[in-house]
C-alpha positions in Angstrom: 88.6 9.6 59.6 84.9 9.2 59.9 84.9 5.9 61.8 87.6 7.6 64.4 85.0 10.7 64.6 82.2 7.9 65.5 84.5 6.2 68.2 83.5 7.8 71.3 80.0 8.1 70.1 79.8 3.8 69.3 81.6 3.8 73.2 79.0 5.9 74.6 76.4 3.5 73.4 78.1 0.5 74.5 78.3 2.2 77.7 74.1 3.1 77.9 73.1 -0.8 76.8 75.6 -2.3 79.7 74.2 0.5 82.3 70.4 -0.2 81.4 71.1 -3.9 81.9 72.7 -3.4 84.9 70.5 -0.7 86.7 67.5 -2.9 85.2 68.8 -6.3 86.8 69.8 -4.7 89.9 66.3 -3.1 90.2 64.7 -6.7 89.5 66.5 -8.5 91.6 66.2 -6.1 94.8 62.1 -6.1 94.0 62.4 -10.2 93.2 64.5 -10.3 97.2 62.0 -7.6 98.9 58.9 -9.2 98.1 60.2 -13.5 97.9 62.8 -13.1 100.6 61.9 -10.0 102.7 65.6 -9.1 101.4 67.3 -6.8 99.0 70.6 -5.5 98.0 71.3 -2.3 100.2 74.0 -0.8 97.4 71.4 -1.3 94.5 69.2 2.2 95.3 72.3 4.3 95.1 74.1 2.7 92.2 70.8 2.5 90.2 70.5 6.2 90.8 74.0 6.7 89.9 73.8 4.9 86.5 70.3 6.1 85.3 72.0 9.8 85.9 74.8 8.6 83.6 71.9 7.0 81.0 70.2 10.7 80.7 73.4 12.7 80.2 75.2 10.2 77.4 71.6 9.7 75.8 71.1 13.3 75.8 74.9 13.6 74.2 73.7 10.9 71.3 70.3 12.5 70.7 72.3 15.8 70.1 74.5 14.2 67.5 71.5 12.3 66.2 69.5 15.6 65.8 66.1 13.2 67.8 65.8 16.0 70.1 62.2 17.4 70.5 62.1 20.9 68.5 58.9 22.9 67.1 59.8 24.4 63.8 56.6 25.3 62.4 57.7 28.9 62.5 61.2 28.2 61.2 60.6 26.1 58.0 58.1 29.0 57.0 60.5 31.6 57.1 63.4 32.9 54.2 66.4 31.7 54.4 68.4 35.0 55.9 66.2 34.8 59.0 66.3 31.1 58.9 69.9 31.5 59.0 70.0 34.0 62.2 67.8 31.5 64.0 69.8 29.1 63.3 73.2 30.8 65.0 70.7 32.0 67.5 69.8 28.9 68.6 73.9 27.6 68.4 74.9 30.6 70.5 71.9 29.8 73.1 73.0 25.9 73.2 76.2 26.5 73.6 75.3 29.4 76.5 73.4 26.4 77.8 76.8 23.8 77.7 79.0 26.6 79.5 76.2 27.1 82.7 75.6 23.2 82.9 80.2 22.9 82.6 80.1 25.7 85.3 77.5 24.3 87.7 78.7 20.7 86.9 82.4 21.5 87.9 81.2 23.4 90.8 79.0 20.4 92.6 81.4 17.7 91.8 84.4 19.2 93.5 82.3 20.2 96.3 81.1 16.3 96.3 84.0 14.7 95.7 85.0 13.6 98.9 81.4 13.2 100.2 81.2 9.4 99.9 77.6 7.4 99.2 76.5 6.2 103.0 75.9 2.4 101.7 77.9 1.7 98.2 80.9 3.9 99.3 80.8 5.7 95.7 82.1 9.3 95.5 79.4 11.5 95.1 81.1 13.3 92.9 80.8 11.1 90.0 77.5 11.9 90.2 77.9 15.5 89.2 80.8 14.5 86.8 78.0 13.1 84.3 76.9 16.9 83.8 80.6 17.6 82.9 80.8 14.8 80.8 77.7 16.2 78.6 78.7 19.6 78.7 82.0 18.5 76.9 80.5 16.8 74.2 77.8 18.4 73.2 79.9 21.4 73.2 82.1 20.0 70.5 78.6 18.6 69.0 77.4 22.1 68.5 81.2 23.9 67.6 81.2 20.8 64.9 77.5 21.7 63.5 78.9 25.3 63.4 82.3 24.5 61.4 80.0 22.4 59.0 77.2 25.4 58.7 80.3 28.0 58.0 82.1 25.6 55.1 79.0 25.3 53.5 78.7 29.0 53.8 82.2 29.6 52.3 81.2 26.9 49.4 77.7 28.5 48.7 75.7 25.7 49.4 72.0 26.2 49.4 70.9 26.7 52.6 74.2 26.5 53.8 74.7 23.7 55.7 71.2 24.0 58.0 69.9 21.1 59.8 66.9 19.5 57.6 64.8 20.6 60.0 65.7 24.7 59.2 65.5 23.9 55.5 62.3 22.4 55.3 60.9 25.9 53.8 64.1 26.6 51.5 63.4 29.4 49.0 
């Protein structure tokens, strides 16, 4: 059940090595045909742009399910567990406040940009946009998923009930 879980996450780094090799050679070569051939590939800018978007919103999905985001919790590991706890459904509720208003504004710009089509490579602009929809979804059902975890080890009586490692680092 695991390695089904761990599917769409494998595919979504599949999916950032081939676009950073492809961004990256189509960057090269346009520099390599600008400078040697007083040349480039015209398309390369905007599909570049396109895929580096796409890079930033599935890494940001992985680094979610990793837990390698950036967080200061010198205050938090120094604190008892109760209010450890409440900072940790805090910070849930917040994140997923977060995943709704990037959905919302995500949805809103790619159906307005849908039909707008890139001047040189033809590409929706939409699809652009879509990326934010994309990450909204996931890390979404990241967050419900740390949630279900954090309530059955609250139903079990785990210590620390099921907080990230980075809440329990103070445990009582």
């Amino acid at each position: 059940m695991q390695k089904i879980a761990n599917l769409p996450f494998k595919l979504i780094e599949i999916l950032l090595v081939v676009g950073i090799a492809a961004m990256s050679l189509m960057v090269f070569l346009n520099v390599v045909l600008r400078y040697a051939f007083s040349s480039g590939i015209p398309f390369s800018v905007e599909v570049s742009r396109l895929i580096f978007v796409w890079i930033i919103f599935l890494g940001a999905i992985l680094a979610l399910k990793e837990g390698a985001h950036l967080s200061v919790d010198s205050l938090i590991r120094w604190l008892p567990r109760g209010p450890r706890l409440a900072c940790f459904w805090v910070s849930r509720a917040l994140m997923l406040w977060c995943c709704w208003l990037l959905w919302q504004g995500s949805w809103v710009q790619t159906v307005i940009n849908w039909n707008n089509l890139a001047p040189i490579s033809g590409i929706s602009v939409g699809t652009m946009y879509a990326a934010g929809l994309v990450a909204a979804a996931f890390m979404g059902l990241i967050i419900l998923a740390d949630i279900w975890r954090t309530i059955q080890d609250m139903r079990a009586g785990r210590a620390d009930a099921g907080l990230p490692p980075e809440h329990a680092a103070g445990a009582d």
